[in-house]
C-alpha positions in Angstrom: 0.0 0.0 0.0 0.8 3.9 -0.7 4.1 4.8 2.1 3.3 7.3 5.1 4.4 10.1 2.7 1.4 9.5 0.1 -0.8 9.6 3.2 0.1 13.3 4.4 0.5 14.7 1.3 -2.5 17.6 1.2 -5.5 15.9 -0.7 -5.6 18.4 -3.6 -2.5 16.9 -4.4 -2.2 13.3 -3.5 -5.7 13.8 -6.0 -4.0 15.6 -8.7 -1.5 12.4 -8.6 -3.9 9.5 -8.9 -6.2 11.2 -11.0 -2.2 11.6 -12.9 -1.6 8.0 -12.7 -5.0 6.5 -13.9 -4.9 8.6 -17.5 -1.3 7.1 -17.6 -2.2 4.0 -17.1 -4.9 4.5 -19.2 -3.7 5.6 -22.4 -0.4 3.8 -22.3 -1.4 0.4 -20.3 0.4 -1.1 -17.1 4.0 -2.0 -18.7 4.3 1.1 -20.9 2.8 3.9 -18.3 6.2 6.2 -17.1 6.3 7.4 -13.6 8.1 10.3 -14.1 5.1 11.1 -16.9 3.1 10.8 -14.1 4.7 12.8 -12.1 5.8 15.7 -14.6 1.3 15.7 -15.0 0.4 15.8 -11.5 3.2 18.6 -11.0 5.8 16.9 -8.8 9.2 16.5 -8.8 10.6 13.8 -10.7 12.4 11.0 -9.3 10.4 11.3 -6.0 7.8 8.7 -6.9 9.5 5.9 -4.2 9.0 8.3 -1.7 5.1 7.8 -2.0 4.7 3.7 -3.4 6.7 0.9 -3.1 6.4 0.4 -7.0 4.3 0.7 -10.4 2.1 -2.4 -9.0 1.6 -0.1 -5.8 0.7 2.5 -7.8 -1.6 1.1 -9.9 -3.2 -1.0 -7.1 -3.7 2.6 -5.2 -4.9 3.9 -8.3 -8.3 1.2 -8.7 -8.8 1.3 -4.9 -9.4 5.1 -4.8 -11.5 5.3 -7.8 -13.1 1.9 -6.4 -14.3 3.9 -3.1 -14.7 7.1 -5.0 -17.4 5.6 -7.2 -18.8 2.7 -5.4 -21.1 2.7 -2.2 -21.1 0.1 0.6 -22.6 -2.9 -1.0 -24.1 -3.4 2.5 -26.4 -0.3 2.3 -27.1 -0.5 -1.4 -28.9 -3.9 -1.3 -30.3 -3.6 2.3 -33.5 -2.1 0.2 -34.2 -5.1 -2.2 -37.2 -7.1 -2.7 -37.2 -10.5 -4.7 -39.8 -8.9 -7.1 -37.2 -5.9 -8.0 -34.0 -7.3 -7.2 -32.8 -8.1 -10.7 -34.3 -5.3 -12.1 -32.0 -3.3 -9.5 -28.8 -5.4 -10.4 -29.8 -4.2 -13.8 -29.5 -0.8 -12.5 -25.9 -1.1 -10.9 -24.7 -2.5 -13.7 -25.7 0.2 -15.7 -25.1 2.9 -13.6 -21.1 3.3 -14.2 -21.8 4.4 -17.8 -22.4 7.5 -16.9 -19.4 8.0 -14.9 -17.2 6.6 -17.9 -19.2 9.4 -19.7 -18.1 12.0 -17.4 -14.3 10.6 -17.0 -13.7 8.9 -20.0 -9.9 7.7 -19.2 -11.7 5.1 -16.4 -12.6 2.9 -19.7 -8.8 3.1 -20.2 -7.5 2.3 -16.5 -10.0 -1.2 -16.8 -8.5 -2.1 -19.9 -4.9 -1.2 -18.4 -5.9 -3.4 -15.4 -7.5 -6.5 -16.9 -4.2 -6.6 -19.5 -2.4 -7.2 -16.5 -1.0 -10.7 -16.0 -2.7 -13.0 -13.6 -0.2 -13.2 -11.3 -0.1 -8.9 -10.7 -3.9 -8.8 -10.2 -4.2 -11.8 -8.1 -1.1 -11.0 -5.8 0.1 -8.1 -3.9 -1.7 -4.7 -3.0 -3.9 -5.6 -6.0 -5.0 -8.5 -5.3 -6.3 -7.1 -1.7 -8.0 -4.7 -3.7 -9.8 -7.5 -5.7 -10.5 -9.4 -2.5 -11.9 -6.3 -1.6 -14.4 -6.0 -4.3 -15.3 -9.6 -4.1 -17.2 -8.1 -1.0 -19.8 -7.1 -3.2 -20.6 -10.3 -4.6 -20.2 -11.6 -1.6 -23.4 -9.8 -0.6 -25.1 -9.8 -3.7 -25.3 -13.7 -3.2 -26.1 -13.3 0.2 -29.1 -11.0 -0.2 -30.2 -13.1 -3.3 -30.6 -16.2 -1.1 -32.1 -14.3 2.1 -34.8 -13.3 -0.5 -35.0 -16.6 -2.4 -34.3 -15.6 -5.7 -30.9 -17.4 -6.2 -29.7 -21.1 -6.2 -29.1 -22.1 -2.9 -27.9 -25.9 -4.4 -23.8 -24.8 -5.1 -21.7 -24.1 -2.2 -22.2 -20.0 -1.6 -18.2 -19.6 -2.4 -18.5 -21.2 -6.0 -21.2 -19.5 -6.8 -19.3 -16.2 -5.7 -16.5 -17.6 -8.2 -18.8 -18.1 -10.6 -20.7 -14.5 -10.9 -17.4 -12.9 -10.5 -15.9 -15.0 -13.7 -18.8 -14.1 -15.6 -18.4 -10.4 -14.5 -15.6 -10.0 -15.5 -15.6 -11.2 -19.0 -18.5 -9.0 -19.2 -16.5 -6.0 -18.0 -13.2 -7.3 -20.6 -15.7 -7.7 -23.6 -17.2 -4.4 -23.0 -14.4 -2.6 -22.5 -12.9 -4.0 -25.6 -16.0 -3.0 -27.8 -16.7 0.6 -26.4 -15.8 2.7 -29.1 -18.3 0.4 -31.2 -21.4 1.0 -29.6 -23.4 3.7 -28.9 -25.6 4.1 -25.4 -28.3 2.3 -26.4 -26.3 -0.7 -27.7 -24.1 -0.6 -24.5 -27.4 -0.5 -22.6 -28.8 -3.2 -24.7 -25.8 -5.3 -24.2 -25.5 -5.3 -20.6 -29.3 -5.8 -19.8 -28.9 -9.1 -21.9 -25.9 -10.2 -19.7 -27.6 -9.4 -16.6 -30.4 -11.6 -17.7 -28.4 -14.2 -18.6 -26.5 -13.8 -15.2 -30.2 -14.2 -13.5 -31.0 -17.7 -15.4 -27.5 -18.8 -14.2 -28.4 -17.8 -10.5 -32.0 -18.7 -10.8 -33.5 -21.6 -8.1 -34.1 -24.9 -10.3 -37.5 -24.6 -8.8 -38.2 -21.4 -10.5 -37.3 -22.3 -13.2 -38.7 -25.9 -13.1 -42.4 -23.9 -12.2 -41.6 -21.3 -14.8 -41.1 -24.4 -17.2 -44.5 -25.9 -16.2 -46.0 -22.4 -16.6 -45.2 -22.5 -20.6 -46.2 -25.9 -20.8 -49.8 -24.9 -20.0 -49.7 -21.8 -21.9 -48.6 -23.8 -25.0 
């Protein structure tokens, strides 16, 4: 994590610096991004980067985690409110709702790229990998909630089905990261609502969809 230096450096600067780092990162990727680039941007000395991070992967793992918090709530407060009748429809929601912060900051688009080109072993190890570990926090809940309210499988072990969600999450997040630039909003939107619905048939109760299956066999 950051060194005591990064962490009493004045805000308006430590904020110029990672807000520095991520369009770095994100128009030049992980292995090409230059610290002293960085630095020269956010206005600080060059050659003075060690004095603030360990390293690049310190950096960059600093980087994700502030923008994580910045634009993410407590996962804990944000389902609290769900019903089973609207809880897809809300997961629907959150996944949509980033768009309009890569809108606003379009160089985020760029720092998920940067972050999912990284090798395994960078993103699963170190300060990044807390920061993923982190994150998985809000799967963690999002299964928990879904079985408190009976609208997810409760058959698979609660931590494979956490692996599961987040595997299909993040191809999601690759793919559409890789195909930006080729869709409009309303494709993007179009795109995303179709993977959450797929995401709900994968976490479906076989009951559900065993009744919903009986249901279409009258109907027919």
């Amino acid at each position: 994590m950051p060194l005591p230096r990064f962490e009493k450096m004045p805000e308006e600067k430590k904020e110029r610096l990672l807000e520095a780092a991520a369009k770095e990162f994100a128009a030049n990727g992980y292995e090409k991004a230059s610290m002293n680039r960085i630095l020269e941007r956010a206005g600080i000395s060059k050659g003075t980067a060690y004095y603030y991070f360990e390293d690049k992967a310190d950096l960059i793992a600093t980087v994700v985690r502030h923008y994580w918090l910045e634009f993410m709530d407590d996962p804990r407060s944000v389902y609290s409110g769900y019903q089973a009748e609207d809880f897809w429809r809300k997961i629907e929601e959150l996944y949509l709702h980033p768009f309009e912060d890569i809108e606003e900051y379009p160089w985020m688009l760029g720092l998920s790229r940067a972050v999912w080109e990284l090798p395994l072993e960078i993103r699963s190890s170190g300060h990044l990998g807390a920061v993923f570990s982190e994150a998985m926090m809000w799967t963690r809940e999002l299964v928990r909630k879904g079985r408190e309210l009976g609208v997810m499988r409760v058959d698979l072990p609660a931590e494979l089905l956490m692996e599961l969600i987040t595997t299909l999450d993040s191809v999601h997040d690759r793919w559409l990261a890789a195909h930006w630039e080729e869709m409009d909003r309303a494709e993007r939107d179009k795109f995303t609502v179709t993977f959450v619905d797929f995401l709900k048939k994968a976490c479906k109760p076989p009951s559900a969809v065993l009744q919903e299956g009986n249901q279409e066999g009258h109907e027919s």
